[in-house]
KOLPARO-184525 format. One record per residue (C-alpha): x, y, z. Coordinates in steps of 0.5 Angstrom, whole numbers, padded with zeros to 4 digits, always signed. Example, Ala and Ser with C-alpha at 12.3 -4.5 7.8 and 13.67 -1.06 7.14 Angstrom:
BEGIN
+0025-0009+0016 +0027-0002+0014 
# end
This chain:
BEGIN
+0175+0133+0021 +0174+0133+0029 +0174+0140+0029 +0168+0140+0024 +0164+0135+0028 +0164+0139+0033 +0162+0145+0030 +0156+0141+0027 +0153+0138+0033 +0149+0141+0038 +0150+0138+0045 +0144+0136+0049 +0142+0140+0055 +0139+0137+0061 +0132+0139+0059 +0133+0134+0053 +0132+0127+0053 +0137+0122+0050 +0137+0115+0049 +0142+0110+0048 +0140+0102+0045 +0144+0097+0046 +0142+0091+0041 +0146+0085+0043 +0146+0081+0037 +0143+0074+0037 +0143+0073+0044 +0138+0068+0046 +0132+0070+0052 +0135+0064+0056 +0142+0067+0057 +0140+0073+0059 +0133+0074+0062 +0131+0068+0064 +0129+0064+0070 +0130+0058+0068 +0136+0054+0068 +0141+0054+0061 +0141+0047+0058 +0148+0050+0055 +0150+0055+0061 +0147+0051+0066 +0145+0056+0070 +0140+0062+0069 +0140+0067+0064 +0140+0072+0070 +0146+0069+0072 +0149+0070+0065 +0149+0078+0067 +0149+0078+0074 +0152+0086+0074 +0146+0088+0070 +0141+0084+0074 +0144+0087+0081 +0145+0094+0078 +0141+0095+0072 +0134+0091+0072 +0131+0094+0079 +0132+0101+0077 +0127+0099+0070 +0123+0096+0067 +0124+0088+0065 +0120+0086+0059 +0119+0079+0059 +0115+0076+0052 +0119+0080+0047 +0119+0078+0041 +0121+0078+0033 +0116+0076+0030 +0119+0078+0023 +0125+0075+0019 +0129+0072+0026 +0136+0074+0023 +0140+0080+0023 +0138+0086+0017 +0130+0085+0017 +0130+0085+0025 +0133+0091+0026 +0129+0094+0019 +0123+0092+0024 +0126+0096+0030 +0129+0101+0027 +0122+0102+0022 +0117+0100+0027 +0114+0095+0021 +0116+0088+0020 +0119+0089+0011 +0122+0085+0007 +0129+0086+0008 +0134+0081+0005 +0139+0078+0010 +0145+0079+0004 +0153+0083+0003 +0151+0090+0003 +0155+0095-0002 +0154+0102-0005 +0149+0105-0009 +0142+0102-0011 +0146+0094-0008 +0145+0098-0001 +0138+0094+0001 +0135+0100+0005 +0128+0101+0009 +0122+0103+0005 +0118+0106+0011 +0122+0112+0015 +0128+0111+0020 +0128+0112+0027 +0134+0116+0026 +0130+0120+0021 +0123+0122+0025 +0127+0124+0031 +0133+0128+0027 +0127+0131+0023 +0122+0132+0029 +0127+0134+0034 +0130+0139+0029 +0137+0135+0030 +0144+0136+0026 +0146+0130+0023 +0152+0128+0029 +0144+0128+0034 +0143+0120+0031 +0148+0115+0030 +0148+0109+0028 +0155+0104+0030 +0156+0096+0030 +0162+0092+0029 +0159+0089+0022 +0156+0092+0016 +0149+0089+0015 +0146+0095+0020 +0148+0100+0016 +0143+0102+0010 +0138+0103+0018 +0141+0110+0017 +0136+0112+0012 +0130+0109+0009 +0128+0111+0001 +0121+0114+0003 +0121+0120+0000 +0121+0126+0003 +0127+0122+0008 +0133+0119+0005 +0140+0121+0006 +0139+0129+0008 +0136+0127+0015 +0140+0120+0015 +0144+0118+0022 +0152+0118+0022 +0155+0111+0021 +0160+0108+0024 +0163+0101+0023 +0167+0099+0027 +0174+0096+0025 +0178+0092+0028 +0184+0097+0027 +0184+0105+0023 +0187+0101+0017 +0183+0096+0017 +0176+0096+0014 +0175+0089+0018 +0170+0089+0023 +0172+0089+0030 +0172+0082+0032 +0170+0084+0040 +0164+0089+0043 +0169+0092+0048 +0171+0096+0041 +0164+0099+0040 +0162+0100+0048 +0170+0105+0046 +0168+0108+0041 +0162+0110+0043 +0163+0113+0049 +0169+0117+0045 +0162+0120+0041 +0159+0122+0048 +0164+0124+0050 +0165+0129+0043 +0159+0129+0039 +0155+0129+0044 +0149+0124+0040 +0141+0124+0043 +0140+0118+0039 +0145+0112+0039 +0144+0105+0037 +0149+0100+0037 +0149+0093+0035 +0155+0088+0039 +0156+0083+0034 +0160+0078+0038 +0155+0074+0040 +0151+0072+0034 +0158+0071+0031 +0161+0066+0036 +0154+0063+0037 +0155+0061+0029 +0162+0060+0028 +0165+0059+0035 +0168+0053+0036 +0164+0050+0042 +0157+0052+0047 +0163+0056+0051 +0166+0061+0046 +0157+0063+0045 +0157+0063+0053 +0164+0067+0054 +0161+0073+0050 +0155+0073+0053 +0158+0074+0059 +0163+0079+0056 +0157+0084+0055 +0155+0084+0062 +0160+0089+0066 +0161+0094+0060 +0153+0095+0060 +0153+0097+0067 +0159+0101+0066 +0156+0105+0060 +0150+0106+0064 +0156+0109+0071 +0158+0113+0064 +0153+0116+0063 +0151+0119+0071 +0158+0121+0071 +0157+0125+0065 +0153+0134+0066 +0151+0132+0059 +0147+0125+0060 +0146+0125+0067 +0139+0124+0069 +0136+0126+0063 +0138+0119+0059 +0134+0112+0057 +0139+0106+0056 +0135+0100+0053 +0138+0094+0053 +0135+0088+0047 +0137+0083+0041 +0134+0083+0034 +0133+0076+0034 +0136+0069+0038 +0136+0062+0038 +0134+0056+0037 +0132+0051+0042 +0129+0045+0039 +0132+0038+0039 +0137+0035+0043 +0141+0040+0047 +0147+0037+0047 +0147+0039+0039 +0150+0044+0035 +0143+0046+0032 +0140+0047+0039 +0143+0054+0040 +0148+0055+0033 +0143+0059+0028 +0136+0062+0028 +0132+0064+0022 +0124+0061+0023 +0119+0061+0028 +0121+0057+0034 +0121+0060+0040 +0127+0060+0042 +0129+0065+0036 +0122+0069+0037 +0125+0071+0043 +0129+0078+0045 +0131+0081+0052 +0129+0088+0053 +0131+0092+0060 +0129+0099+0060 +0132+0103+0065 +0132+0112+0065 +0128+0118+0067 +0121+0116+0064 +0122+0109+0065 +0118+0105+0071 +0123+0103+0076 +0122+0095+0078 +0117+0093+0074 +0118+0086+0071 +0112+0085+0065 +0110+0079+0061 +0106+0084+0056 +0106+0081+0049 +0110+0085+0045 +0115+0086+0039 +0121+0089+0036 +0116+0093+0032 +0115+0097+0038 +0122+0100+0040 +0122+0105+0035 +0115+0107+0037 +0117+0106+0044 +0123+0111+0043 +0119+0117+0039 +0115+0117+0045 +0122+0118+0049 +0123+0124+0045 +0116+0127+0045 +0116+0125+0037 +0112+0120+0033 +0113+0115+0027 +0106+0116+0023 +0108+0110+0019 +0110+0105+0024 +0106+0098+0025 +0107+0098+0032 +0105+0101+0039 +0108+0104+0044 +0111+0099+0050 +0106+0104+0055 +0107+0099+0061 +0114+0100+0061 +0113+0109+0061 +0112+0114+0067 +0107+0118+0061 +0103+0113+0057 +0103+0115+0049 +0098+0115+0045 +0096+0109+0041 +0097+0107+0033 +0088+0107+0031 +0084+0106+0025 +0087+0102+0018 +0093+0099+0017 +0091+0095+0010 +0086+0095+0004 +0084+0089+0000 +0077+0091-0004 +0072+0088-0010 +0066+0091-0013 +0062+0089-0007 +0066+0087-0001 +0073+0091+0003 +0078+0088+0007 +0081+0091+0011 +0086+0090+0017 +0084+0095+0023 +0089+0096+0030 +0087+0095+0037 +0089+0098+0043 +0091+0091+0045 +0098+0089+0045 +0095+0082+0045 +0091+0081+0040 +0094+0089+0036 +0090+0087+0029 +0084+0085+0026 +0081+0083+0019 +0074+0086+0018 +0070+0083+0011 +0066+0090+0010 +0066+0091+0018 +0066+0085+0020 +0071+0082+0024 +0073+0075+0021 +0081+0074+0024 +0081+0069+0030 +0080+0071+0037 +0087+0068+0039 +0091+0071+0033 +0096+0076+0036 +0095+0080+0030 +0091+0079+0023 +0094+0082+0016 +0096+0081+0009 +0089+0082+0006 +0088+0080-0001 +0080+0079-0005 +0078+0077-0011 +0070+0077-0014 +0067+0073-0020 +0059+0073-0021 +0058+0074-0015 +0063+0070-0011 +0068+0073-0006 +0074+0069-0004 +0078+0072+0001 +0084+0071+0004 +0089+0074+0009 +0094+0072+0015 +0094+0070+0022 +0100+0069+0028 +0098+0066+0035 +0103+0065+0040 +0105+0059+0042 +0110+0055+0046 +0115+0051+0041 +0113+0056+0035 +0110+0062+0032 +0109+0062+0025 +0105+0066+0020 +0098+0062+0017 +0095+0064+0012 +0087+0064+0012 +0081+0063+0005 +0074+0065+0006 +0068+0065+0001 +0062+0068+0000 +0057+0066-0006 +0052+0071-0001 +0048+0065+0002 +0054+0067+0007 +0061+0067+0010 +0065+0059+0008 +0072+0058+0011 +0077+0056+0006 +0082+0053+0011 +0089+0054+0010 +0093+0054+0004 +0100+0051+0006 +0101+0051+0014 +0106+0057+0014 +0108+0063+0010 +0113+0068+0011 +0111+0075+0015 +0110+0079+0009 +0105+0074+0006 +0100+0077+0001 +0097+0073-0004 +0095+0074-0012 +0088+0071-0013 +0085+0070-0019 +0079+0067-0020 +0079+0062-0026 +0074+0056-0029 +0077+0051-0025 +0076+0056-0019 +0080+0060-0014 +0087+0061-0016 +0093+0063-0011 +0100+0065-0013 +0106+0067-0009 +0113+0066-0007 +0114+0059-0002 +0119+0062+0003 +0116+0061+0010 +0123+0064+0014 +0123+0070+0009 +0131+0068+0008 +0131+0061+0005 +0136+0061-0002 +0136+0055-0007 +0141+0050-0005 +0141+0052+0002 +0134+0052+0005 +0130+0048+0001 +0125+0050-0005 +0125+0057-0006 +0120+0060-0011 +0113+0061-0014 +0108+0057-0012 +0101+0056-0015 +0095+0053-0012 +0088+0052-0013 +0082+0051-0010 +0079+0045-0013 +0073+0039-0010 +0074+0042-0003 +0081+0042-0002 +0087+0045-0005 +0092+0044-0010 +0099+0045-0011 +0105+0046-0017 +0110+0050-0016 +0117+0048-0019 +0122+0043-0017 +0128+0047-0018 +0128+0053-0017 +0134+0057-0018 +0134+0064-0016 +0135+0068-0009 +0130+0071-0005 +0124+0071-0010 +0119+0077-0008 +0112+0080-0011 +0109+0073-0015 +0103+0076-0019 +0100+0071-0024 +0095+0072-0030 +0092+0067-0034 +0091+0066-0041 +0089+0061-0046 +0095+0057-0046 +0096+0057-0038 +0099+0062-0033 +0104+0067-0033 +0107+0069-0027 +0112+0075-0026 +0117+0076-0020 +0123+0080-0017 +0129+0075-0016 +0137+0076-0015 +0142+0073-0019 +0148+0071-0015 +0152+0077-0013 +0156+0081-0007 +0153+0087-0008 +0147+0086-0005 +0140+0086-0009 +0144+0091-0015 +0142+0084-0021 +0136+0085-0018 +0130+0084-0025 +0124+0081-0026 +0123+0074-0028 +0117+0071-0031 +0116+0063-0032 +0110+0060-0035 +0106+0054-0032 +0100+0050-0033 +0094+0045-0030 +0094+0039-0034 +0093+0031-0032 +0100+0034-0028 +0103+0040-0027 +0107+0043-0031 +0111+0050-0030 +0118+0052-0035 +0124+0055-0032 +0124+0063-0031 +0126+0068-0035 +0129+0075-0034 +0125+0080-0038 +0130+0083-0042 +0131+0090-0040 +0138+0093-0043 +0133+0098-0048 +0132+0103-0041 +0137+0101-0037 +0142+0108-0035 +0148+0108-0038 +0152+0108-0033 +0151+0106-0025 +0146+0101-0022 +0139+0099-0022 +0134+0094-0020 +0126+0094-0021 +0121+0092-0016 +0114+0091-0015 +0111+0088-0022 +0104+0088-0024 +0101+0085-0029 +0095+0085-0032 +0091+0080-0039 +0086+0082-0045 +0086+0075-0047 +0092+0074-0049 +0095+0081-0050 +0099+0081-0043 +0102+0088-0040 +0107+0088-0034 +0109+0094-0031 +0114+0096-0025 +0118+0101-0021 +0126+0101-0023 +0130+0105-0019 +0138+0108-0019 +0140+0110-0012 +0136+0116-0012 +0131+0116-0018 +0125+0112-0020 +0121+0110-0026 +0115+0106-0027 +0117+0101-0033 +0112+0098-0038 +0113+0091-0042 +0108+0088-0047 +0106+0081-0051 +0101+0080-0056 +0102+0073-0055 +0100+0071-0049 +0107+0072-0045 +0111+0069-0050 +0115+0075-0054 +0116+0082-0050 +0116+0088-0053 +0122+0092-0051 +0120+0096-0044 +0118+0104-0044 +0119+0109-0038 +0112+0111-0037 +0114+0116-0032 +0119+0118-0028 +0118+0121-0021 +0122+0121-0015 +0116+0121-0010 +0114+0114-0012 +0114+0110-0005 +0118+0103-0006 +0113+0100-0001 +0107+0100-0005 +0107+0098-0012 +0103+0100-0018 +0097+0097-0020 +0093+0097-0026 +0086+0101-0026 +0083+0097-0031 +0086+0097-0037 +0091+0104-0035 +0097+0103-0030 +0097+0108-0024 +0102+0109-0019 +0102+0113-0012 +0107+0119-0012 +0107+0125-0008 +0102+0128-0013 +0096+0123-0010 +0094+0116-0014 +0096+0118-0022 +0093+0115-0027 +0097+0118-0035 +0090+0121-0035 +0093+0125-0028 +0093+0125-0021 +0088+0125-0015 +0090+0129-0010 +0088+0126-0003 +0088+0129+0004 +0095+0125+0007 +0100+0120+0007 +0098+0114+0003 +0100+0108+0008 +0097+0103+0001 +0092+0103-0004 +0088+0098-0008 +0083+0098-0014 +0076+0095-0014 +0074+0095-0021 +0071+0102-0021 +0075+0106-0017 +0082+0107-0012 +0080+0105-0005 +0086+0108-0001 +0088+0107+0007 +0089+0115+0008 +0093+0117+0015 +0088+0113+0019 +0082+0111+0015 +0079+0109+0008 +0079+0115+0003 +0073+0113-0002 +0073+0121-0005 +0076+0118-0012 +0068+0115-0013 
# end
């Protein structure tokens, strides 16, 4: 098996670049980069890692304000670092087959093998846990497994499928493949730390493993020097995917065992970056993000991620990389678009246009998630903004409207949602609706993190009102869309029963709710199914739509085995209350998982590699379909950079 590793691989000459990502699970900013004293350590981070810090840091680039502003917990925060987007990624058991959650949008391992022409030993991914795992490749068509990273877990021992409980087992096993297969692109997780800080029996164990760390790094780096093949040519950046909390009493368990919400303390990550490349002695407090590692990385390589959010960490790179332009997302109706544009400013890298004109606030970190809805003559527009501040950073949704004697604020419907927030609206007798999953941390599960589930809400006397269902019993609920018909509201969304094998029980559910005197909702239904499931092997759905004819509702949705796609369709006559059974309207393996099919008046339509396709056929447009949406007339598309309006 060594003998053909060898064979297949294509060792780094010195005129090629390498780069190694080290990610130090879970470890906060205050025990690692920090010039503050600990509360638990009662030192400085620096003090924490003081080899790394003598060593390391004065021949880099040290940035200071780093953060994850996704999911602050494992398996979403490495989709972010890996994929340059913040996704939708359930922190959950992984398994084979369609139950192995993986990224939608292309993988850093992915661009630099197809990119850089590499064979599959070139980017390796490693970790002493298994949630990292489905990071090797996205399921982006056109990617998938053919330009997949190589994993490896590491086990505790060769007969074990255990993780191994300490991080000097990954710093072994990956100096073995720079010694044998000689990667270009490397990114190891060391588990320890997270581990210890949740289950570890007190503050020390967290603190021992932090300091477990700090000699192992500056000694990969001297192996690095020491070696033809790596010497003088090779990055090693030094990070996490997320840390801790710092809130409450310090002498508390909860001050620094979980992480998970917007608190600063789990927002904020490390990052040292050091190598040919990499400005030496820089010390920087430019607001950056995980989403602009992979972005960061490519530049390294010569290479891009066409389909990443985020920017390169240009303060940090002797030769400054181009920076992401134009539309990132697109909301229209008849008269208006919204629109999410980037800038050039780390600070401030998005905005929200209404036909043009800049409606986000001045002070938001970034401005996304658009959603608009029109009604005689009536826009109501909503989306979602983050300002940086010192105890937390979370995600507020914003509302507008505009009868056409002007722009009116809607204020906030709820003080926080998730990074992935995008509304359903409606408009209604009573006014403007809202419909969408209730789960600010993007990780909450009935039972254990509170209330978990669809939410309604509706503008009504200059203030919002709210239903949502008491008890809700489904794990992480995504993709909310309501309809309304003469008996009340039908919602759809995707949710996951109870299993270990990850999202593979994943199904549409639909529940059934109504304004009256008090708000009344049903418990949530699973959409039966079983006439279009494959006979053997996994599947899941995603991405519902629905759309209403008075009382005649239709619902569509992509099902997925682990490599094929279909776009399903299910109907009522009476207004959601009976089903016909599903029908595969097509089947195409170029659907994108990460935008949905939605319904062009009365005919479903889905993008494929084939362009925007209705069952009439399909438009062909001019690139990358990055999202799409349907104004009533016409397909308004986000193409590469900018709006593609050809279809009119």
């Amino acid at each position: 098996m060594l003998l053909t590793l060898l064979l297949a691989c294509r060792p780094a000459t010195k005129a090629e670049r390498n780069v190694i990502v080290v990610i130090v699970d879970g470890v906060r900013v205050d025990e690692s980069i920090s010039t503050e004293i600990s509360e638990l350590s009662g030192v400085t981070g620096r003090e924490m890692w003081p080899q790394v810090f003598s060593e390391l840091a004065p021949e880099g680039t040290l940035l200071t304000n780093v953060r994850n502003q996704g999911t602050t917990v494992t398996a979403p925060a490495h989709a972010a670092m890996f994929t340059g987007a913040r996704i939708a990624l359930g922190n959950m058991a992984v398994d084979e087959g369609v139950g192995l959650y993986r990224p939608e949008r292309p993988t850093l391992g992915e661009e630099v093998r197809r990119q850089l022409e590499l064979d599959p030993q070139g980017a390796v991914v490693m970790a002493n846990q298994s949630l990292i795992s489905p990071m090797t490749y996205s399921t982006m068509p056109g990617y998938g497994p053919d330009l997949g990273a190589t994993w490896f877990h590491v086990v505790s021992s060769p007969d074990s499928d255990r993780p191994a409980p300490q991080d000097a087992q990954v710093f072994s096993t990956l100096e073995k493949q720079l010694d044998t297969i000689q990667p270009r692109l490397v990114v190891a997780n060391l588990k320890a730390v997270d581990r210890t800080g949740h289950y570890g029996d007190t503050v020390d164990d967290y603190l021992v493993s932090i300091e477990k760390v700090d000699g192992p790094l500056v000694a990969l780096w001297e192996t690095l020097q020491a070696d033809p093949a790596y010497s003088d040519n090779t990055v090693l950046i030094i990070t996490s995917d997320h840390g801790r909390h710092r809130e409450g009493d310090p002498g508390a368990d909860e001050y620094w065992r979980n992480h998970g919400t917007s608190v600063e303390g789990d927002r904020q990550v490390p990052m040292l970056l050091v190598g040919p490349g990499i400005r030496a002695g820089v010390e920087d407090d430019t607001p950056y993000a995980l989403t602009d590692l992979a972005p960061t990385v490519a530049a390294l390589f010569n290479a891009e991620m066409p389909w990443a959010e985020g920017m390169a960490m240009n303060v940090a790179l002797t030769d400054e990389a181009p920076i992401r332009t134009g539309i990132a997302e697109v909301a229209a109706s008849r008269a208006t678009v919204l629109a999410v544009e980037y800038t050039d400013d780390a600070g401030a890298r998005s905005v929200v246009t209404w036909n043009g004109e800049v409606v986000s606030s001045t002070e938001a970190w970034a401005a996304e998630g658009v959603a608009v809805v029109e009604s005689e003559g009536v826009v109501y527009g909503c989306w979602r903004e983050l300002v940086q501040q010192d105890d937390a950073s979370p995600w507020v949704p914003w509302c507008a409207m505009d009868d056409g004697s002007g722009r009116v604020s809607l204020g906030s419907p709820v003080e926080e949602v998730n990074p992935h927030w995008v509304p359903d609206l409606r408009v209604t007798e009573s006014g403007l609706e809202l419909s969408f999953i209730d789960n600010p941390d993007d990780i909450a599960q009935p039972g254990v993190d509170g209330e978990v589930g669809p939410i309604w809400l509706r503008w009504r006397d200059e203030a919002w009102e709210t239903g949502r269902d008491g008890e809700p019993e489904l794990r992480y609920p995504t993709d909310a869309t309501t309809v309304t018909t003469s008996t009340g509201m039908v919602t759809a969304f995707v949710a996951s029963t109870y299993s270990n094998n990850s999202r593979g029980t994943r199904r549409v559910y639909l529940q059934r709710a109504r304004w009256g005197e008090t708000f009344e909702v049903t418990a949530p239904a699973e959409v039966d199914l079983s006439a279009i499931a494959p006979v053997t092997g996994e599947w899941r759905v995603e991405r519902p739509a629905l759309r209403v004819d008075e009382d005649h509702v239709e619902l569509l949705m992509i099902g997925m085995t682990e490599f094929d796609r279909v776009l399903l369709h299910v109907e009522s006559t009476d207004g959601g209350e009976t089903w016909s059974a599903a029908d595969v309207l097509v089947s195409d393996d170029t659907i994108p998982l990460h935008l949905g099919p939605l319904w062009a008046g009365d005919e479903p339509a889905w993008v494929s590699a084939s362009g925007l396709c209705t069952r009439g056929g399909c438009e062909a447009v001019s690139g990358p379909v990055k999202d799409w949406a349907w104004d009533g007339e016409d397909f308004v598309a986000v193409v590469g950079e900018g709006l593609d309006w050809s279809l009119r």
